[in-house]
C-alpha positions as CSV (number, residue, x, y, z in Angstrom):
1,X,-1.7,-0.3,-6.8
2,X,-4.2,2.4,-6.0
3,X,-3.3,5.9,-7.5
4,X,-5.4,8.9,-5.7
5,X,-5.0,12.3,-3.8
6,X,-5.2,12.6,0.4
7,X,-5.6,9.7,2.2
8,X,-5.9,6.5,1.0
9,X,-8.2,3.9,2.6
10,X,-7.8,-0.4,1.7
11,X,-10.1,-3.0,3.2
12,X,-9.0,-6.8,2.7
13,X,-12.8,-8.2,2.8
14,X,-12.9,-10.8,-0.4
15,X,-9.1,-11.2,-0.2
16,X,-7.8,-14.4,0.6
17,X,-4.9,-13.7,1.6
18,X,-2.8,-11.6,4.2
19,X,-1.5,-8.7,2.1
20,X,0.8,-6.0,3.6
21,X,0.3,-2.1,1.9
22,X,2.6,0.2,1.4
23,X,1.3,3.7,1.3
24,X,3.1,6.8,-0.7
25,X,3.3,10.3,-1.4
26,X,3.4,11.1,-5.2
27,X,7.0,11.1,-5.0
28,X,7.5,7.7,-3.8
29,X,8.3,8.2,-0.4
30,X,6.7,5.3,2.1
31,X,4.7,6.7,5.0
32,X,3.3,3.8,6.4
33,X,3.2,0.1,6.5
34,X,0.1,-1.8,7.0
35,X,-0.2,-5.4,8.3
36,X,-3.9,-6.3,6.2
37,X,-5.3,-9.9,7.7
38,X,-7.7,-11.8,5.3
39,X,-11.3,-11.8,4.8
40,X,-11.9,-8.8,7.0
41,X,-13.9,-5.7,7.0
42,X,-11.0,-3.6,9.2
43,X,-10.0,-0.6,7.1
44,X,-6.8,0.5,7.1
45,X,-5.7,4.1,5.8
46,X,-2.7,6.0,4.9
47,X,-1.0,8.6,7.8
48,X,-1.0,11.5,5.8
49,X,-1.9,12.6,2.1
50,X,-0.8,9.4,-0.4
51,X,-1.1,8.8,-3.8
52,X,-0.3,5.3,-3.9
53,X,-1.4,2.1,-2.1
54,X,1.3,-0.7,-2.9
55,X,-0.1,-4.3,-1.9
56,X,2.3,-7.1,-1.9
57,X,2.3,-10.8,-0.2
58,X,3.1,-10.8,3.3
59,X,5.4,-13.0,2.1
60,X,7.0,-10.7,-0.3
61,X,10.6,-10.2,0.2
62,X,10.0,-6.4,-0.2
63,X,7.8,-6.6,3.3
64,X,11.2,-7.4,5.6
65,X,13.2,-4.7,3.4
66,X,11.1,-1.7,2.8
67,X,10.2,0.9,5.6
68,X,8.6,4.3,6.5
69,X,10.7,6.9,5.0
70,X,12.2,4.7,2.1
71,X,12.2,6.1,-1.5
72,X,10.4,3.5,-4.0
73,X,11.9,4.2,-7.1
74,X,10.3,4.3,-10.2
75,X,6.5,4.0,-8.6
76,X,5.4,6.3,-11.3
77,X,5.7,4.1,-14.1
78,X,3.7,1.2,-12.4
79,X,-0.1,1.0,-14.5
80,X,-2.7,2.3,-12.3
81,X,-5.4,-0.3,-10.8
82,X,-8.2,-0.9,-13.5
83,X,-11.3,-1.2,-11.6
């Protein structure tokens, strides 16, 4: 989870796996939903101003359930990323 002001940017290039992010305004709300393929150096970025970059599993249950516009509740009280 990436906690931040504007846009967000994530790049997937030591990652082994496919990850899909979800990207959110400070309130939770999902703008967009990106598809992130392993090992790459493509960049992918939020649509608008975020605060939060959710990565989970493309295999994650929460991939074929959540979409743009949904309300993740409780997003606040997730730790931020320790770098």
């Amino acid at each position: 989870l990436s906690r931040g002001l504007g846009d967000v940017y994530k790049r997937q290039k030591n990652t082994p796996i496919d990850l899909v992010v979800l990207f959110a305004t400070k309130e939770g709300r999902i703008i967009n939903i990106e598809h992130m393929k392993k090992n790459t150096l493509v960049s992918y970025a939020s649509s608008g101003p975020a605060k939060y970059a959710l990565e989970v599993s493309k295999h994650s249950p929460l991939v074929d359930s959540a979409h743009t516009n949904d309300l993740i509740l409780g997003i606040e009280h997730i730790p931020a990323a320790v770098h």
